[in-house]
MARVONU-353230 format. One record per residue: residue number from 1; residue in one letter; x, y, z of N, C-alpha, C in turn. Coordinates in pm, whole numbers, always signed. Layout:
N
{NUM; "A"; {X; Y; Z}; {X; Y; Z}; {X; Y; Z}}
...
% end
This chain:
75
{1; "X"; {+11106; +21843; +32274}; {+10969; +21816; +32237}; {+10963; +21808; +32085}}
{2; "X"; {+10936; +21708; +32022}; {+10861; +21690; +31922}; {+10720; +21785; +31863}}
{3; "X"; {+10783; +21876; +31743}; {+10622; +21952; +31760}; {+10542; +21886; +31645}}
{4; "X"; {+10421; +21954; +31601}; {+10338; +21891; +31524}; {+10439; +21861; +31329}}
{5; "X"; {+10492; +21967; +31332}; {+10560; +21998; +31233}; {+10660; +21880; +31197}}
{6; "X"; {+10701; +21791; +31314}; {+10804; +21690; +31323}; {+10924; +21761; +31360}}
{7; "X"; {+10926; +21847; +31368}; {+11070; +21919; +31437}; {+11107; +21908; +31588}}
{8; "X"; {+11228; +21909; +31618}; {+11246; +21913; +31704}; {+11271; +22051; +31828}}
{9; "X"; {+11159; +22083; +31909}; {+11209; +22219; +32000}; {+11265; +22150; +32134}}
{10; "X"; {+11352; +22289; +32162}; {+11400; +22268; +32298}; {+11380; +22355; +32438}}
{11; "X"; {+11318; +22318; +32505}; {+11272; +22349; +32635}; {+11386; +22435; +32689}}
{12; "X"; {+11521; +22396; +32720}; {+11646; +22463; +32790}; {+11715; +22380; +32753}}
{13; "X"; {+11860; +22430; +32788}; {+11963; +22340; +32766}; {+12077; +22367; +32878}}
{14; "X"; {+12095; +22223; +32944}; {+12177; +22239; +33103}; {+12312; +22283; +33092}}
{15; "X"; {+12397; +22312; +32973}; {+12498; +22366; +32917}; {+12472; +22537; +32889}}
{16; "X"; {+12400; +22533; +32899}; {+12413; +22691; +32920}; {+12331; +22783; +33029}}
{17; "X"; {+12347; +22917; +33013}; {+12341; +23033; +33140}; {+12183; +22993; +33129}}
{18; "X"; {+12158; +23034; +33278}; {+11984; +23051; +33294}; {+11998; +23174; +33209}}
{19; "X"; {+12074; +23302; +33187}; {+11984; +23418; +33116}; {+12001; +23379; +32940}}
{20; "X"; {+12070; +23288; +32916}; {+12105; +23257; +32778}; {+12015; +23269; +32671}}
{21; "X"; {+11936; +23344; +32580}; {+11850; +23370; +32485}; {+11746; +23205; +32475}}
{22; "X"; {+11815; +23152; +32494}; {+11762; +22978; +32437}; {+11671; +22951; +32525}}
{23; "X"; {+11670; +23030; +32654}; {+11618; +23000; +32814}; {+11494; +23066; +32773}}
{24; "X"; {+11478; +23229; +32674}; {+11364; +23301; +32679}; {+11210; +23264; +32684}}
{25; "X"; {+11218; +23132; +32597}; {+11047; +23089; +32573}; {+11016; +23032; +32632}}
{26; "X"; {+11097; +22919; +32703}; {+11031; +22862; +32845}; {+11097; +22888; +32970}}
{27; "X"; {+11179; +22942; +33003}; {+11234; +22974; +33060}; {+11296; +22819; +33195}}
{28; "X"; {+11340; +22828; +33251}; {+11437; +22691; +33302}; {+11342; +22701; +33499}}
{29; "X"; {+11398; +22539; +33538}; {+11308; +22571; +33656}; {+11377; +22607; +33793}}
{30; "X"; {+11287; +22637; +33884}; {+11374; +22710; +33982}; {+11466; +22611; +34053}}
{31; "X"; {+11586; +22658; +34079}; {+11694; +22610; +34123}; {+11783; +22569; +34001}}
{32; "X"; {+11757; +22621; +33876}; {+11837; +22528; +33803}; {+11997; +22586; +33811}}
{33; "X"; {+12061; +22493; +33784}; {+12196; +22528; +33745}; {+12285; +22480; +33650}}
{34; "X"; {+12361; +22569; +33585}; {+12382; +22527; +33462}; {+12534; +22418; +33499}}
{35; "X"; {+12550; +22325; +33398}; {+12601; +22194; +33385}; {+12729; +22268; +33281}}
{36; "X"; {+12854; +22311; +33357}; {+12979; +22314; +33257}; {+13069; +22181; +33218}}
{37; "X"; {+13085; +22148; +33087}; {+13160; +22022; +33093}; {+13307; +22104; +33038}}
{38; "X"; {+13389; +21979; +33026}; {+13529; +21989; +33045}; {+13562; +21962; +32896}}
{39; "X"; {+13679; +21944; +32873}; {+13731; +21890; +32687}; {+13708; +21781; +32738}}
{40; "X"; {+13746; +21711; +32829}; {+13735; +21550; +32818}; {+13609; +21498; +32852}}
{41; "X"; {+13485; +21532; +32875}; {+13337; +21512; +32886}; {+13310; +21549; +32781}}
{42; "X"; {+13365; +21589; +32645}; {+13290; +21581; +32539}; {+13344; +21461; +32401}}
{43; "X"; {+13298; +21414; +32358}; {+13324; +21338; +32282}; {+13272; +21383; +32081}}
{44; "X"; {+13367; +21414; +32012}; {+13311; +21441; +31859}; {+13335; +21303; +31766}}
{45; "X"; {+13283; +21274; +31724}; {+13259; +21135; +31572}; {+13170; +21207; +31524}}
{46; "X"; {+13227; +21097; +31351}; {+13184; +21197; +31261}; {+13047; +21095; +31244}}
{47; "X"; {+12980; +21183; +31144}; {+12836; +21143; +31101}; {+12848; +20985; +31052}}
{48; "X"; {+12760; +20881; +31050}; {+12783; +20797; +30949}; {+12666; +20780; +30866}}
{49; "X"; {+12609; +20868; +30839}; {+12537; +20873; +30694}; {+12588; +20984; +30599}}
{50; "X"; {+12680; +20890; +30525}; {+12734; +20945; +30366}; {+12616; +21029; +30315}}
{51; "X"; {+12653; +21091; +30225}; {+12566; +21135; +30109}; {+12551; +20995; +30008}}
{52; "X"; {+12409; +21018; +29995}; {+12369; +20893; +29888}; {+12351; +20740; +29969}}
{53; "X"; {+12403; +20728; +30103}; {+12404; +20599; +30172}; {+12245; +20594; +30231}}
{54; "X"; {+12156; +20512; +30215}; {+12024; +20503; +30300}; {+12040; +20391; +30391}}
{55; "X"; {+11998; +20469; +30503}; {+11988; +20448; +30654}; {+11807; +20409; +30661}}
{56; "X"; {+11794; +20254; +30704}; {+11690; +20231; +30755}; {+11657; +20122; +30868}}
{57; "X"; {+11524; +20130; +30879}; {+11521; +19985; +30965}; {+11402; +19936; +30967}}
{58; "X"; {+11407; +19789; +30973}; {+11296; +19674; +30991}; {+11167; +19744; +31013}}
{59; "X"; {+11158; +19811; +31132}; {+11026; +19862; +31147}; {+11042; +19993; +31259}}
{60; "X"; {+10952; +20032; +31268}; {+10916; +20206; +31348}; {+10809; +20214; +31416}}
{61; "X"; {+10850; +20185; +31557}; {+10726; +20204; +31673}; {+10711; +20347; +31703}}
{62; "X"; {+10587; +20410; +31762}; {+10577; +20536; +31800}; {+10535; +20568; +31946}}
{63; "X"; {+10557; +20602; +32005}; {+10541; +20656; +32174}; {+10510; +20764; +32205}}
{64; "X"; {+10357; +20770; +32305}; {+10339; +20937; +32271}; {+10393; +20919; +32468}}
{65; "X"; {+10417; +21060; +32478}; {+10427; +21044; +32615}; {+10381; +21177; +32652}}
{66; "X"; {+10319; +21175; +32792}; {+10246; +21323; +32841}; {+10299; +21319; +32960}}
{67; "X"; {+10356; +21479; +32967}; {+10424; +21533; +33098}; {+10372; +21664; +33117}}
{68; "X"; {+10367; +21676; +33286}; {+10234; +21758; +33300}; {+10338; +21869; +33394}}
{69; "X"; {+10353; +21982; +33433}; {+10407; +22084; +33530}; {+10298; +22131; +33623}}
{70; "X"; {+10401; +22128; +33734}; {+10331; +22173; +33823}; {+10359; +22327; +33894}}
{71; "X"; {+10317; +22395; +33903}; {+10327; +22546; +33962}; {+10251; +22588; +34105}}
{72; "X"; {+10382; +22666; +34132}; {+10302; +22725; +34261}; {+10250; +22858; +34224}}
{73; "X"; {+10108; +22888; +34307}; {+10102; +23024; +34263}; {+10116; +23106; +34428}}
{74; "X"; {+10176; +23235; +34378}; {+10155; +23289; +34523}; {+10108; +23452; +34484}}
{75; "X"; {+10048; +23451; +34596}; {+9934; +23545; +34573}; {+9974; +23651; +34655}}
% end
């Protein structure tokens, strides 16, 4: 999620434990399970913005998008 600040937060992450600290603020949904990858499912390259190199482009569209949860309650 994009917050107001322009930063980027993260909801969970499928690479790690449901009890994993990262899980605390939103915590992950039921049934989840965590996603182990292998050395060869990961891929590293390096950055390609140098220091001093500017990175731009033609133009910058914006997209808002709304996603809504749904909960059960049980009583």
């Amino acid at each position: 999620m994009v917050t107001a600040r322009g930063t980027f937060d993260v909801f969970f992450n499928i690479c790690l434990p449901k009890n994993h600290p990262l899980h605390a603020t939103y915590g992950v949904s039921d049934g989840f399970q965590q996603v182990v990858l292998e050395g060869h499912d990961i891929e590293s390259i390096q950055p390609g913005d140098h220091r001093g190199r500017v990175i731009a482009a033609q133009s910058i569209s914006q997209k808002r998008v709304t996603v809504g949860v749904a909960t059960e309650s049980h009583a």
